[in-house]
GUTORZA-364797 format. One record per residue (C-alpha): residue number from 1; residue in three letters; y, x, z. Coordinates in Angstrom, 3 decimals, padded with zeros to 6 digits. Each point is the difference from the previous one (the first is absolute). Layout:
+-----+------+----------+----------+----------+
! seq ! type !       py !       px !       pz !
+-----+------+----------+----------+----------+
! NUM !  ALA !        Y !        X !        Z !
...
+-----+------+----------+----------+----------+
END
This chain:
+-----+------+----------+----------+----------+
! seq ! type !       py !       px !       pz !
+-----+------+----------+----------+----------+
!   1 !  UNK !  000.000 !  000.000 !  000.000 !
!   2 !  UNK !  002.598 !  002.990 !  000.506 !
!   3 !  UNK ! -000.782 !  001.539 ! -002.789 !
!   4 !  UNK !  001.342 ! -003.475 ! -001.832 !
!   5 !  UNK !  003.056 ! -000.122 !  002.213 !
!   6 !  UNK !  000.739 !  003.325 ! -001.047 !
!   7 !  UNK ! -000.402 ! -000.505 ! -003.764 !
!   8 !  UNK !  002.957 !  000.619 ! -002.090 !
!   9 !  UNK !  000.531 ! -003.545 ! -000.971 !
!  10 !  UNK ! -000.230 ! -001.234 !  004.149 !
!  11 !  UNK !  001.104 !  002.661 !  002.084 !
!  12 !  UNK !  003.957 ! -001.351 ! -000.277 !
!  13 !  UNK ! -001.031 ! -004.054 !  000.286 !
!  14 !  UNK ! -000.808 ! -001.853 !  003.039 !
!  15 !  UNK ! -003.474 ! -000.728 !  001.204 !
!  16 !  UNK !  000.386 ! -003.643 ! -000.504 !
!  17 !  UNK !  000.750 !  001.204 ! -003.655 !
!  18 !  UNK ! -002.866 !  002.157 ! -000.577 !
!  19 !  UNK ! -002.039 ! -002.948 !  001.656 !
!  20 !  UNK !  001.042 ! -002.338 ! -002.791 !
!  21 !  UNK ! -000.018 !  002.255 ! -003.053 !
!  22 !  UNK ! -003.564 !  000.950 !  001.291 !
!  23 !  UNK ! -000.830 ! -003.934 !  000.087 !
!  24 !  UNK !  001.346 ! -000.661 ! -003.569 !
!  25 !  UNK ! -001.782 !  003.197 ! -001.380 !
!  26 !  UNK ! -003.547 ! -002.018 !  001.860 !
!  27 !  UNK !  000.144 !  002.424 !  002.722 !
!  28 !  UNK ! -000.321 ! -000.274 !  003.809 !
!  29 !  UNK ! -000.805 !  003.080 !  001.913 !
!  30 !  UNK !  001.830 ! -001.148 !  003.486 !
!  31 !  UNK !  002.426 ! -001.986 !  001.890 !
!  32 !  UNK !  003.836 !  000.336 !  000.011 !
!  33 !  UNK ! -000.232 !  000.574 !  003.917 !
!  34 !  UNK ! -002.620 !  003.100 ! -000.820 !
!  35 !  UNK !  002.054 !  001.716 ! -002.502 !
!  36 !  UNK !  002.563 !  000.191 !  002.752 !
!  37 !  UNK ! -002.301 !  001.024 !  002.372 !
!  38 !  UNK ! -000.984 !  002.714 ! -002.045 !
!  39 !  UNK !  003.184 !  001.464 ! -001.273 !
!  40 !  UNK !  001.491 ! -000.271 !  003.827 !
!  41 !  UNK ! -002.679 !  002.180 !  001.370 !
!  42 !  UNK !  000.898 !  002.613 ! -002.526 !
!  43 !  UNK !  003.854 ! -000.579 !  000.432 !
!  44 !  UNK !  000.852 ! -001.868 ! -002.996 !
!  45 !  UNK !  001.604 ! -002.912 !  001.306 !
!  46 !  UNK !  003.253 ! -000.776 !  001.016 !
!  47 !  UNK !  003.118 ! -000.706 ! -001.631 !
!  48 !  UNK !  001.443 !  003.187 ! -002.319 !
!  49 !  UNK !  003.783 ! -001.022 !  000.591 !
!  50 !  UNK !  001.983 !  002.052 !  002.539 !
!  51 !  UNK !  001.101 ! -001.517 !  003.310 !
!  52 !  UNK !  003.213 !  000.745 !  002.237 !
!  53 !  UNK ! -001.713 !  000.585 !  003.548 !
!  54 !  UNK !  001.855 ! -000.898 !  003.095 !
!  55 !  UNK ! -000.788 !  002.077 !  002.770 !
!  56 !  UNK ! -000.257 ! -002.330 !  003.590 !
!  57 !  UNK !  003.144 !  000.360 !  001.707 !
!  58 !  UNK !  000.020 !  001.117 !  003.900 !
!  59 !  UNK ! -000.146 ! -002.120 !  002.674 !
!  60 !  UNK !  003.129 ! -000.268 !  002.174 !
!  61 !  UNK ! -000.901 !  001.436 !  002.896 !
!  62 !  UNK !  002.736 !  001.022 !  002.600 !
!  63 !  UNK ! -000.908 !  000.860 !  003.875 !
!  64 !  UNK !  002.782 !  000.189 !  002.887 !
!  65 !  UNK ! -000.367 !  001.627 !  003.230 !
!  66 !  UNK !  003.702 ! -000.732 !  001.028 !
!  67 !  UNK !  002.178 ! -002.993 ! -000.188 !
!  68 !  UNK !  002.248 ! -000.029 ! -003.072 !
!  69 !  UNK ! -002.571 !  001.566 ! -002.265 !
!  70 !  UNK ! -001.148 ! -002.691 ! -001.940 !
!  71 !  UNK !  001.450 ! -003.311 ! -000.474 !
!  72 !  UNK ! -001.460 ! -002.589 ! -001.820 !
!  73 !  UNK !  002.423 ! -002.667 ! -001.294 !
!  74 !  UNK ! -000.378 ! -003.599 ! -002.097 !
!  75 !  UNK !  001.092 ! -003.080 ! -000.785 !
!  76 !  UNK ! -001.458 ! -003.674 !  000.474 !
!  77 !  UNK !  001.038 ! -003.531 ! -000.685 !
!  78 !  UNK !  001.118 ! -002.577 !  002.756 !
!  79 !  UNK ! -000.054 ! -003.351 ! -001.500 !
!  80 !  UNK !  003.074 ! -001.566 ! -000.027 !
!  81 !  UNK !  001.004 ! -003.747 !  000.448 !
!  82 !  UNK ! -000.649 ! -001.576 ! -003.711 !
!  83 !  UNK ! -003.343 !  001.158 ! -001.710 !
!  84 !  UNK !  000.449 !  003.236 ! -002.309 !
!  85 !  UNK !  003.258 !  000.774 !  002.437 !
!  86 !  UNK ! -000.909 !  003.629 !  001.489 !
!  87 !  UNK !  001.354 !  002.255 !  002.854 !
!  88 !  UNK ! -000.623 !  004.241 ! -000.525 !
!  89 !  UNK ! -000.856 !  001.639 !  002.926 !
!  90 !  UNK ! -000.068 !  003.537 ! -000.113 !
!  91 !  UNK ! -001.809 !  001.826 !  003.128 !
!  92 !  UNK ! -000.248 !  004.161 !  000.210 !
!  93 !  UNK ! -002.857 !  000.595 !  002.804 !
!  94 !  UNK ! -000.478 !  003.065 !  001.355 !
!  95 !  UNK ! -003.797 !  000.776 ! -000.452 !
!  96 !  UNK ! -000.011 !  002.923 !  002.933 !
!  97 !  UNK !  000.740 ! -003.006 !  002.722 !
!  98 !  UNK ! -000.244 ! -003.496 ! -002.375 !
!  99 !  UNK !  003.811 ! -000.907 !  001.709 !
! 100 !  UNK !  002.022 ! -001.339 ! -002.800 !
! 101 !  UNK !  003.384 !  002.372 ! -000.571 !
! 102 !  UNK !  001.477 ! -001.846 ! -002.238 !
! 103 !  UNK !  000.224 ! -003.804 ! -001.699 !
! 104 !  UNK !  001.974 ! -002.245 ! -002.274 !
! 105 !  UNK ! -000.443 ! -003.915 ! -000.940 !
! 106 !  UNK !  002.402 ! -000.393 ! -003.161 !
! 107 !  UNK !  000.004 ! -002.506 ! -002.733 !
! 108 !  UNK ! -001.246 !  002.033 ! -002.829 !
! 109 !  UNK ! -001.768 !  003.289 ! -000.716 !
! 110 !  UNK !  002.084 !  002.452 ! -000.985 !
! 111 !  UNK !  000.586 !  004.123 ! -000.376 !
! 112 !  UNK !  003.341 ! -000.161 !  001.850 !
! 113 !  UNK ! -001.432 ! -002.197 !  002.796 !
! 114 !  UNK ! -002.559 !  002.526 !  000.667 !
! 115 !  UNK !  001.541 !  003.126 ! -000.771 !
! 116 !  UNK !  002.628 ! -001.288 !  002.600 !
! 117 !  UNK ! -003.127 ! -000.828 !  002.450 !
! 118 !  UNK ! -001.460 !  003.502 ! -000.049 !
! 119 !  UNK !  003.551 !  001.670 !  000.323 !
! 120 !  UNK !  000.458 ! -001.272 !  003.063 !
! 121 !  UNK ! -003.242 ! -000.227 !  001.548 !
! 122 !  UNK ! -000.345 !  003.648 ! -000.533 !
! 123 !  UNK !  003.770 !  000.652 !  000.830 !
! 124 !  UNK ! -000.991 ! -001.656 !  003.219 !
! 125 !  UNK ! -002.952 !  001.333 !  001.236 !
! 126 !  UNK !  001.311 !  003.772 ! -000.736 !
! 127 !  UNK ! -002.477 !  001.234 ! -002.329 !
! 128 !  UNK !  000.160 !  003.069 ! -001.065 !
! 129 !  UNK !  000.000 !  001.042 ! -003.624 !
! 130 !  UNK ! -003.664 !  001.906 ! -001.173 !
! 131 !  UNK ! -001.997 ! -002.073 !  002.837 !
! 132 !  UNK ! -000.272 ! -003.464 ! -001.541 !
! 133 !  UNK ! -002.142 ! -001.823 ! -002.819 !
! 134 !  UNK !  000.349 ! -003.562 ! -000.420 !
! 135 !  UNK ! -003.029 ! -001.531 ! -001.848 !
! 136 !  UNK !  000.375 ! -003.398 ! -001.589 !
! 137 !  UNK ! -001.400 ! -001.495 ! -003.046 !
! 138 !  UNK !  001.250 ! -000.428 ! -003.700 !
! 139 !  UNK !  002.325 ! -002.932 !  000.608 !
! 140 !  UNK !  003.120 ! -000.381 ! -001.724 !
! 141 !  UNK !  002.262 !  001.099 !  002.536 !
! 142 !  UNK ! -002.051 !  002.639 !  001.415 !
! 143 !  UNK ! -000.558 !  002.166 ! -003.399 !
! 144 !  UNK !  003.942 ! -000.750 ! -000.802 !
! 145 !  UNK !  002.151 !  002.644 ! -000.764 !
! 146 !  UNK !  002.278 ! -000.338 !  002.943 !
! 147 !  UNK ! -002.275 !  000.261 !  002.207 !
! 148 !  UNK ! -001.841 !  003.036 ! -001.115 !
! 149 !  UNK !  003.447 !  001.450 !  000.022 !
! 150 !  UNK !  001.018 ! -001.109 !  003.275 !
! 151 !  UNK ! -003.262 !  001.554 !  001.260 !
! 152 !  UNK !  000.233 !  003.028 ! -001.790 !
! 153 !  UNK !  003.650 !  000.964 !  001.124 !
! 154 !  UNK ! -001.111 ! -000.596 !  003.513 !
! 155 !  UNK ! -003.368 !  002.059 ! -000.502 !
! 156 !  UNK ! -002.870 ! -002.378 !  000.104 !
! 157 !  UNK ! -002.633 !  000.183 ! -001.617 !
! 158 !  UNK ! -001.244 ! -003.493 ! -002.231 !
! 159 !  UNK ! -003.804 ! -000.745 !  000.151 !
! 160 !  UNK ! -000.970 ! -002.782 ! -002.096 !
! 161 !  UNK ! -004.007 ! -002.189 ! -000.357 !
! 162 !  UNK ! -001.424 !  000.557 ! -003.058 !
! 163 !  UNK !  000.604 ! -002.494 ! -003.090 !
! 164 !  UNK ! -001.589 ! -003.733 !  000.538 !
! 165 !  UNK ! -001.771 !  001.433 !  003.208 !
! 166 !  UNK !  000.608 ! -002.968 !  002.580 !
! 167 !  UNK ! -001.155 !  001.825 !  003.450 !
! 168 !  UNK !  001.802 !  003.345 ! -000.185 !
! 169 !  UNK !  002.930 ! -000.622 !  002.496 !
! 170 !  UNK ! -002.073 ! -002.038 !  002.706 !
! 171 !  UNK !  002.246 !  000.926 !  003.210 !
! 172 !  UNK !  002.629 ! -002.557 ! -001.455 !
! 173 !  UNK ! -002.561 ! -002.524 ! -001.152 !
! 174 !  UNK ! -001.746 ! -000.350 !  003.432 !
! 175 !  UNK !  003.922 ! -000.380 !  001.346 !
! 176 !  UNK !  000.441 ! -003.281 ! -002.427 !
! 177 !  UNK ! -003.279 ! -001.410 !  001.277 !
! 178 !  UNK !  000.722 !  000.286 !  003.528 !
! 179 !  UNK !  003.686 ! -001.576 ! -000.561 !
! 180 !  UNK ! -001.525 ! -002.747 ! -002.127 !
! 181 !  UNK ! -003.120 ! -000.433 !  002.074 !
! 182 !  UNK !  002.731 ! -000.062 !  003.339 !
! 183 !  UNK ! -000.075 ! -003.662 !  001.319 !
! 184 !  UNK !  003.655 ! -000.312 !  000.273 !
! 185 !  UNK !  000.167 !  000.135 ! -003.899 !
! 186 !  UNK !  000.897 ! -002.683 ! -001.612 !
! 187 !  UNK ! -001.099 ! -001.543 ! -003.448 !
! 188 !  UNK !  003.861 !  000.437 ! -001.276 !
! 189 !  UNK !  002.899 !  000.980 !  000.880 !
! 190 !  UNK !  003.182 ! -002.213 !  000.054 !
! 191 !  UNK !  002.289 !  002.568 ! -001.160 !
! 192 !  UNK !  000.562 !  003.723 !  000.143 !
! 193 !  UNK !  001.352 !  000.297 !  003.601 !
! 194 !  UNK ! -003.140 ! -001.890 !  001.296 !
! 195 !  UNK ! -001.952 !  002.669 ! -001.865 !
! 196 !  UNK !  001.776 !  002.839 !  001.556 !
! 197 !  UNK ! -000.026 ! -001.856 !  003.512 !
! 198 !  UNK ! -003.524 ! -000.187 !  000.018 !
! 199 !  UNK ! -000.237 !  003.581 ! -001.615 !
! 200 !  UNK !  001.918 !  001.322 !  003.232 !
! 201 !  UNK ! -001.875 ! -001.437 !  002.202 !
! 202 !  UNK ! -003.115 !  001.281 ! -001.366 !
! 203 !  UNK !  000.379 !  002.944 ! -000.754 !
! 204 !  UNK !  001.095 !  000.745 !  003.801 !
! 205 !  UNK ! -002.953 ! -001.021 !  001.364 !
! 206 !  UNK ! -001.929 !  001.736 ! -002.932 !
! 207 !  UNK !  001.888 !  003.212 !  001.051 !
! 208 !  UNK ! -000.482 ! -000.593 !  003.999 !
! 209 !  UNK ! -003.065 ! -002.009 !  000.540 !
! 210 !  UNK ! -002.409 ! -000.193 ! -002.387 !
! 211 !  UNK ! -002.957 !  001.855 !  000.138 !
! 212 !  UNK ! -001.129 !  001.618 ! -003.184 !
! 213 !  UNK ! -003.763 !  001.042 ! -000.254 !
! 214 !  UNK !  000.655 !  003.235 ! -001.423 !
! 215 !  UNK !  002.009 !  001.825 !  002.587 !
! 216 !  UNK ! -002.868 ! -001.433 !  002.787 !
! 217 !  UNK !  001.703 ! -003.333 !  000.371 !
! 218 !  UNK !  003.597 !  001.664 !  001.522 !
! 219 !  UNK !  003.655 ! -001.639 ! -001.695 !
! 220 !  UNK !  001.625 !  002.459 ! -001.895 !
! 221 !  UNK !  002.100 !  001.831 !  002.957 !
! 222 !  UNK ! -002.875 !  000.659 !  001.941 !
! 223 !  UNK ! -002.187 !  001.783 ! -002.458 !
! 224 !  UNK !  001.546 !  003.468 !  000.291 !
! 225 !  UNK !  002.286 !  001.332 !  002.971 !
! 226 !  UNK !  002.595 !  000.494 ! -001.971 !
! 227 !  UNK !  000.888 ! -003.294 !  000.570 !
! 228 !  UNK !  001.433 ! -001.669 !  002.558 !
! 229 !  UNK ! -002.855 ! -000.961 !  002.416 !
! 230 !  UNK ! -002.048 !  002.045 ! -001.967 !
! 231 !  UNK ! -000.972 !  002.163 !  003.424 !
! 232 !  UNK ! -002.853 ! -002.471 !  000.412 !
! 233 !  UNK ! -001.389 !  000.861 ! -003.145 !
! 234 !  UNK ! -002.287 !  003.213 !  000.739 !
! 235 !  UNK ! -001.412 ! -002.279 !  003.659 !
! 236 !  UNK ! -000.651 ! -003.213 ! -002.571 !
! 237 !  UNK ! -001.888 !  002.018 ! -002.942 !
! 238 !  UNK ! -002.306 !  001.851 !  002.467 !
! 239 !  UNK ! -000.848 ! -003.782 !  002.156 !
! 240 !  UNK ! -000.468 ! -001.399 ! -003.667 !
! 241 !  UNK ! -001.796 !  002.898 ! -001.208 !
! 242 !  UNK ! -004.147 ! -000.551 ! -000.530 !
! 243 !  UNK ! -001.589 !  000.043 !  003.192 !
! 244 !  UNK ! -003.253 !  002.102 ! -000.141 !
! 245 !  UNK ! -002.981 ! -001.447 !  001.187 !
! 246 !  UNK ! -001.747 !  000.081 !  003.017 !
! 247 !  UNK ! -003.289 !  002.247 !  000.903 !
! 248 !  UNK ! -002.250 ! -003.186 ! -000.428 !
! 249 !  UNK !  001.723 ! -000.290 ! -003.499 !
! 250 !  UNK !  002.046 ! -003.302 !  000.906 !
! 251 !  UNK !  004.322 ! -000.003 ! -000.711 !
! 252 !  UNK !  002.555 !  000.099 !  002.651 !
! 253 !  UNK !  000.715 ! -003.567 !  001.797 !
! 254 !  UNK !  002.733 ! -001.040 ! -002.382 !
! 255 !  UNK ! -000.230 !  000.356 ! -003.926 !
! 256 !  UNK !  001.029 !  003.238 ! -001.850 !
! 257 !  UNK !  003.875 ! -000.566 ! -001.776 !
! 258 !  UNK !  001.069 !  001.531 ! -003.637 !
! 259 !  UNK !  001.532 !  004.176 !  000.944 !
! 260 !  UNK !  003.329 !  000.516 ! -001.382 !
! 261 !  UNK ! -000.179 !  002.781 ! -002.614 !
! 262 !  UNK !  002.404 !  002.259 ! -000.159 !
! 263 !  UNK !  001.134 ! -000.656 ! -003.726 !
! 264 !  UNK !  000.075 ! -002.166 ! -002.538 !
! 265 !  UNK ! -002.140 ! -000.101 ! -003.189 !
! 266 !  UNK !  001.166 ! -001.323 ! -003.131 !
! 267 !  UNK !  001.353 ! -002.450 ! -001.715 !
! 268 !  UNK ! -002.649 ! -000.378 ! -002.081 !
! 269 !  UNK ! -002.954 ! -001.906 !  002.123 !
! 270 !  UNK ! -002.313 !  002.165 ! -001.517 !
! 271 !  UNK !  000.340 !  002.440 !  002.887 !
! 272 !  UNK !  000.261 ! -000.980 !  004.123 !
! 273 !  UNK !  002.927 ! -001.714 !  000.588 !
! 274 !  UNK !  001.287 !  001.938 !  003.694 !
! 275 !  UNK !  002.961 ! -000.365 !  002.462 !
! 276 !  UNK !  003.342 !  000.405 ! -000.725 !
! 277 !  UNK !  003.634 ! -000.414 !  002.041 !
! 278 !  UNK !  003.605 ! -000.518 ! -000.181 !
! 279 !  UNK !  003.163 ! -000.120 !  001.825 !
! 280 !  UNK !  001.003 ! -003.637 !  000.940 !
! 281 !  UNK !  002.913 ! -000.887 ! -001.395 !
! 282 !  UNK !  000.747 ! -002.940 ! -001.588 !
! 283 !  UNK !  001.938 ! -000.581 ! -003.602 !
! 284 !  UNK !  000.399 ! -003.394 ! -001.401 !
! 285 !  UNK !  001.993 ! -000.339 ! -003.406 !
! 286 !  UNK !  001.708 ! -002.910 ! -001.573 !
! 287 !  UNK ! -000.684 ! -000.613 ! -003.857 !
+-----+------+----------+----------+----------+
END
């Protein structure tokens, strides 16, 4: 059967061809499905065109071991009073501690609106230029030319998720479900200063009571000492830490809590996601 493929008048057509001239010529030596079979085991299949190959692009993966080294910022919708009427909220969350530095609720999306927002959030919280990256995905306002600018001049460094890749900035994504999953929020909102309202209420007890499974269920200013309160810290991980187990093999009398690492993975959720912290200081902007 190779021997036919190979002839002079075959070697260039497909095998379906070579199947039917074979047929009209009162021939049938095999299948179509065997002629491919045999020419893939020798390597003589596949298509002869040239193809552009994409390598895979990197995962973003960032790690802090200090407060304002990684903040992940986004933006969600807060339904408004009319169906298809929207509120923007824009939230920047420190990933180090999970407390919130910075939020907006304005009308619209915009580059101006959030180039303003991470001006002043990082004008507030002092940051120092070379020490921050701000990851965020490939939104509108967040790949806009003012605000790469704005970042640039003040020496951050942009990290961005990979094209049409959904769960590559999950720090800010777990935020929006715990603010839309909070029972206090409602179906809509009546107008923009009910948004904000319920915004500053919630992100202050967010910031100062909630208790965040990755930093072994401490708020944000308790993770680290470097915040206030924070000397209870080191005494909380170790009575949280894994107890280990008796001689006879049985656990302590209560049940072993989560340990606090003492950094944060990435934000991609490919890799552990660990503790992070923050100083707490509030910053709510108008839009």
């Amino acid at each position: 059967m190779l021997e036919v493929l190979h002839e002079e008048r075959c070697y260039d057509q497909a095998p379906a061809s070579v199947w039917a001239t074979l047929l009209d010529e009162g021939a049938y030596l095999c299948s179509v499905s065997t002629m491919y079979r045999l020419l893939r085991q020798r390597g003589e299949t596949g298509d002869r065109r040239r193809h552009a190959t994409h390598p895979p692009r990197v995962k973003p993966e960032l790690v802090a071991t200090k407060p304002h080294r990684v903040w992940s910022w986004d933006i969600t919708k807060l339904a408004g009073p009319a169906k298809w009427a929207w509120f923007y909220l824009s939230t920047i969350l420190d990933i180090y501690s999970r407390y919130v530095v910075g939020w907006m609720v304005a009308h619209r999306e915009a580059a101006a609106l959030a180039e303003r927002l991470l001006a002043d959030t990082i004008t507030k919280q002092r940051v120092q230029a070379g020490r921050l990256t701000v990851h965020a995905d490939r939104g509108t306002s967040m790949t806009s030319k003012p605000v790469a600018m704005l970042l640039a001049d003040l020496g951050v460094t942009r990290s961005h998720s990979r094209p049409q890749v959904s769960n590559d900035n999950p720090y800010s994504e777990s935020q929006f479900k715990t603010l839309k999953h909070h029972p206090g929020f409602p179906e809509r909102f009546g107008c923009i200063q009910d948004a904000r309202a319920f915004c500053q209420r919630f992100f202050g007890w967010y910031n100062h009571q909630h208790r965040h499974s990755g930093i072994a269920l401490l708020p944000p200013p308790m993770s680290t000492t470097a915040a206030p309160g924070g000397s209870r810290a080191p005494a909380l991980w170790s009575w949280r830490a894994p107890t280990p187990p008796t001689r006879s093999g049985s656990s302590a009398s209560h049940p072993s809590r989560p340990g606090c690492p003492s950094r944060c993975g990435s934000t991609s959720p490919s890799t552990q996601r660990r503790r992070l912290s923050n100083s707490p200081t509030d910053l709510s902007h108008q839009g």
